[in-house]
DRENPA-434343 format. One line per 10 residues: number of its first residue (from 0); their letters; for each residue x, z, y of N, C-alpha, C. Coordinates in steps of 0.1 Angstrom, whole numbers. Atoms other than C-alpha are relative to their C-alpha. Layout:
BEGIN
NUM = a = X,Z,Y,X,Z,Y,X,Z,Y ~ ...
END
This chain:
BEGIN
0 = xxxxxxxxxx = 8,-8,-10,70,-34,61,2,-6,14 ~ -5,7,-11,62,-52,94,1,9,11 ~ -5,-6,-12,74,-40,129,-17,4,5 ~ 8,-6,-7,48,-15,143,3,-1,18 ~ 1,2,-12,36,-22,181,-2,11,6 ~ -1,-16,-4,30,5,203,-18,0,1 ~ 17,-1,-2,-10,-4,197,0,5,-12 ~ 1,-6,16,-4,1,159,4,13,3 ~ -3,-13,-2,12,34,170,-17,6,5 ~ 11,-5,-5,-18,40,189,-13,5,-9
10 = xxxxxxxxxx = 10,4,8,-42,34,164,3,11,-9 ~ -8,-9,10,-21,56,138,1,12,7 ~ -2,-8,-4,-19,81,162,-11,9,4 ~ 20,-4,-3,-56,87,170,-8,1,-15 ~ 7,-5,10,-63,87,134,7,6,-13 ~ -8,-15,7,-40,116,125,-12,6,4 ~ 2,-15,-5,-56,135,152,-18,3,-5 ~ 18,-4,1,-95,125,140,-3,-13,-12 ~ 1,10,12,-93,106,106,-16,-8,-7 ~ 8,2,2,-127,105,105,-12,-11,13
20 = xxxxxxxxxx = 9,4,-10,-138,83,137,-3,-10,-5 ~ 4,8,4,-155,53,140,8,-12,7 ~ -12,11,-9,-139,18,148,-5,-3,13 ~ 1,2,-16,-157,15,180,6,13,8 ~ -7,-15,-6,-141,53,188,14,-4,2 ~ -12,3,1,-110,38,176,4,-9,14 ~ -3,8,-6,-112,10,195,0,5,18 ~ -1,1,-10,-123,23,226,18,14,1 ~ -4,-11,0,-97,51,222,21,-8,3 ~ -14,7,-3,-63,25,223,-7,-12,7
30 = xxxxxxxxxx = 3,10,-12,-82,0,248,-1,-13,-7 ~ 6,13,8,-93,-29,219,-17,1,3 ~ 17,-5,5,-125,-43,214,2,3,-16 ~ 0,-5,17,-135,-34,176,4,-11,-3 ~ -4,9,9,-130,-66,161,11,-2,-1 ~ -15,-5,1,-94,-65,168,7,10,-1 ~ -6,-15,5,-89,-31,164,-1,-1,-15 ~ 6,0,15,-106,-34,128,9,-9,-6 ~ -10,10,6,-83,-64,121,15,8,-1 ~ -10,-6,4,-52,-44,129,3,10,-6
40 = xxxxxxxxxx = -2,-12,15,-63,-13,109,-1,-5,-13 ~ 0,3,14,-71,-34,79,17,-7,0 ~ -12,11,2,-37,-53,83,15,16,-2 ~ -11,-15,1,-18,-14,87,-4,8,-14 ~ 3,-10,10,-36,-1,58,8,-14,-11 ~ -3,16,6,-27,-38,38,20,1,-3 ~ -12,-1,-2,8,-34,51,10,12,-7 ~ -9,-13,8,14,1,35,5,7,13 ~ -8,-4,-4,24,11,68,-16,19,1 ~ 4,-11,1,-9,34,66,-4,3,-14
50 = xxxxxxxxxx = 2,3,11,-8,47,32,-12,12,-7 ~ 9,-6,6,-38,68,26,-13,9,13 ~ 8,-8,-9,-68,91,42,3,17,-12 ~ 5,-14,7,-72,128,33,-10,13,11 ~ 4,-9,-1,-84,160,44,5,12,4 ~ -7,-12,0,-72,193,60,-6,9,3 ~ 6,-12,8,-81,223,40,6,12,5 ~ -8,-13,-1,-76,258,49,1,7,-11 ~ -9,0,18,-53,269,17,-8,17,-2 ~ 6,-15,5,-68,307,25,-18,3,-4
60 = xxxxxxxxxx = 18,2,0,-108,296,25,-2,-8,-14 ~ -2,8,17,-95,273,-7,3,11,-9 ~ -6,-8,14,-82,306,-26,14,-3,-1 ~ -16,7,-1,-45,290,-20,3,11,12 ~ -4,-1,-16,-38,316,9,17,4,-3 ~ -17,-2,0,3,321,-2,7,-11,2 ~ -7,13,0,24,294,10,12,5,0 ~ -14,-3,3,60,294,-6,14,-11,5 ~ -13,9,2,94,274,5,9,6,-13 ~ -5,-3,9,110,274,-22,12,-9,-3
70 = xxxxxxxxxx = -10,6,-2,145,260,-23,8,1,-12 ~ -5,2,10,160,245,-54,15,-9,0 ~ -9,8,2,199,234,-63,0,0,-17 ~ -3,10,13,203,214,-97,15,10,-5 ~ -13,-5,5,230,230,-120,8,-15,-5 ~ -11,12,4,244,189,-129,-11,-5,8 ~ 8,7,-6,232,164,-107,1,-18,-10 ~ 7,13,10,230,133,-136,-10,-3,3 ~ 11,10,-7,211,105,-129,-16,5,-14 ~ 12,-3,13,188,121,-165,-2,13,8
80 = xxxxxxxxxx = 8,-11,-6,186,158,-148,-5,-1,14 ~ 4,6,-12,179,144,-113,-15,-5,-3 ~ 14,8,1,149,118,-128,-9,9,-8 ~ 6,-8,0,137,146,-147,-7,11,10 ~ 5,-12,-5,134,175,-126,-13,-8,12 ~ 10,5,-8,118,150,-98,-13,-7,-8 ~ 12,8,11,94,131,-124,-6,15,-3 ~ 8,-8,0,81,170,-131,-4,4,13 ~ 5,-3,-7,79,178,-95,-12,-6,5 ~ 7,10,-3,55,148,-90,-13,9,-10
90 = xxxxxxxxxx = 15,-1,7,30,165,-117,0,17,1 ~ 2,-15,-2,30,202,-108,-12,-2,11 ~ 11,6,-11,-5,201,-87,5,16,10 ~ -5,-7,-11,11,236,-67,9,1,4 ~ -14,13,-8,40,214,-53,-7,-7,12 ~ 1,7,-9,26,203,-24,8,-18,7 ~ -10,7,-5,57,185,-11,16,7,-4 ~ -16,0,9,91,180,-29,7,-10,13 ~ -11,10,-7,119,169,-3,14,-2,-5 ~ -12,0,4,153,156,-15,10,8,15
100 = xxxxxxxxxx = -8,-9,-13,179,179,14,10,-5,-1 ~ -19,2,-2,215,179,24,3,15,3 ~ -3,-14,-3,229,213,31,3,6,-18 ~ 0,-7,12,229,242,4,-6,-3,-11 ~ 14,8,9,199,229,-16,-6,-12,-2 ~ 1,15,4,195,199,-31,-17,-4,2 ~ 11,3,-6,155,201,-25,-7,14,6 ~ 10,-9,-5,130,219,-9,-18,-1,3 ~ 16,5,3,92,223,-21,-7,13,9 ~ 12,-5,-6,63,237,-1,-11,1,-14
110 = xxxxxxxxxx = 10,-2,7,43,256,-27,-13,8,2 ~ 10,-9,-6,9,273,-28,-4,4,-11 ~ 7,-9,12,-4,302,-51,-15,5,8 ~ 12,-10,-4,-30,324,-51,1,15,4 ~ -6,-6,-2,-10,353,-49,12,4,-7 ~ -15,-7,8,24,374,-60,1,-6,-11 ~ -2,-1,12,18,371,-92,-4,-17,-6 ~ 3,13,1,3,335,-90,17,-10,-1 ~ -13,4,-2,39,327,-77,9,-1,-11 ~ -11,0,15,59,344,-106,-8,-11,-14
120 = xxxxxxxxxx = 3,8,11,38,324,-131,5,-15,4 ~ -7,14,-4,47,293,-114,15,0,-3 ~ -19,-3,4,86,303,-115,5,0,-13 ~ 0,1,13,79,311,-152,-2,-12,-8 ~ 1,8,8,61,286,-164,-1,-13,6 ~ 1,13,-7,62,257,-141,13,-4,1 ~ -20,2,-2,101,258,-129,6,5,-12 ~ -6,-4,10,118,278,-155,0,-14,-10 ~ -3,13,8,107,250,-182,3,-11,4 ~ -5,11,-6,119,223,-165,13,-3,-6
130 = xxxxxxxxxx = -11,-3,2,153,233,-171,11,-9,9 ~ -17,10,-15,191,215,-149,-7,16,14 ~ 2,-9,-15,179,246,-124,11,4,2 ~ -12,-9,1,210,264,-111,-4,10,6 ~ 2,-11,-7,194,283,-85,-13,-4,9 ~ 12,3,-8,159,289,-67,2,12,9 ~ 0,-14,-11,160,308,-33,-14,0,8 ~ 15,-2,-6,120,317,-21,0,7,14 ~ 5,-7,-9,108,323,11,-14,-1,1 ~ 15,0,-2,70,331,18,-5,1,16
140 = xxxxxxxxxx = 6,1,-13,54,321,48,-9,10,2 ~ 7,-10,-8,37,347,67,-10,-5,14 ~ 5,1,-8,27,333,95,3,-20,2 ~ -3,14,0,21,294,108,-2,-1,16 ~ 1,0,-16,31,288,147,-4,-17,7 ~ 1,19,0,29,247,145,-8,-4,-12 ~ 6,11,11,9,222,120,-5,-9,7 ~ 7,11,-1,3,189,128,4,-12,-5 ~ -6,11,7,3,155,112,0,-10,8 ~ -3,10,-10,2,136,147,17,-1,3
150 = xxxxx = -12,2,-3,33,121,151,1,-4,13 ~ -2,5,-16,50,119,186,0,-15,3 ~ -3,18,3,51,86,204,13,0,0 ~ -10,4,-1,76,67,203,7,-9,13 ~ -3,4,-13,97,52,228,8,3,15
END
């Protein structure tokens, strides 16, 4: 992965906030012309240091309006119940985001239902068979005071 400049920040930074501009938006927008801006977005996407585009959905206008943390410790941490349990977190499509932690809980996933009872089916039939669980502690988001995927600068 090569050393990001503070133009590559720039560039990455403007297209958190508006994924959908154009390269002369871009360009004028970190002080390139396009053809060098275009060169170093294809060389950041190339590089892996930008690794995708998407879209952000409102989870309650999708039918997704419950968002769960849901905090999981392993009853053995073996390198077979470890690559398990993460190898199923990867194919659960109401996993958003699986982090490995430090603290009390060895991970912590950002889930999304449809409601209450969307949730317990997930606990049943999504976690439960998994099995190495020792303990799941849920909290349900109520409210969201921050979201954003612009990262600060740096420096």
């Amino acid at each position: 992965m090569p050393k990001l400049d503070a133009i590559d920040r720039k560039i990455i930074r403007a297209l958190q906030a508006n994924g959908r501009m154009t390269n002369l938006d871009l360009a004028a927008a970190v002080n390139l012309s396009p053809s060098p801006c275009l060169r170093r977005l294809r060389l950041l996407e190339q590089s892996g240091a930008i690794t995708g585009y998407s879209v952000d959905v409102d989870a309650q206008a999708y039918g997704l309006p419950v968002t769960v943390m849901v905090r999981i410790t392993l009853d053995k941490h073996t390198q077979d119940v470890v690559g398990h349990f993460e190898d199923q977190m990867k194919r659960i499509p109401e996993v958003l985001e699986c982090m490995v932690m430090t603290g009390l809980s060895d991970y912590l996933l950002r889930v999304v239902v449809s409601d209450l009872e969307g949730y317990e089916r997930f606990v049943r039939e999504r976690l439960h068979p998994i099995g190495g669980i020792g303990s799941i502690d849920t909290s349900f988001v109520y409210g969201v005071v921050k979201r954003t995927h612009v990262y600060p600068e740096v420096g």
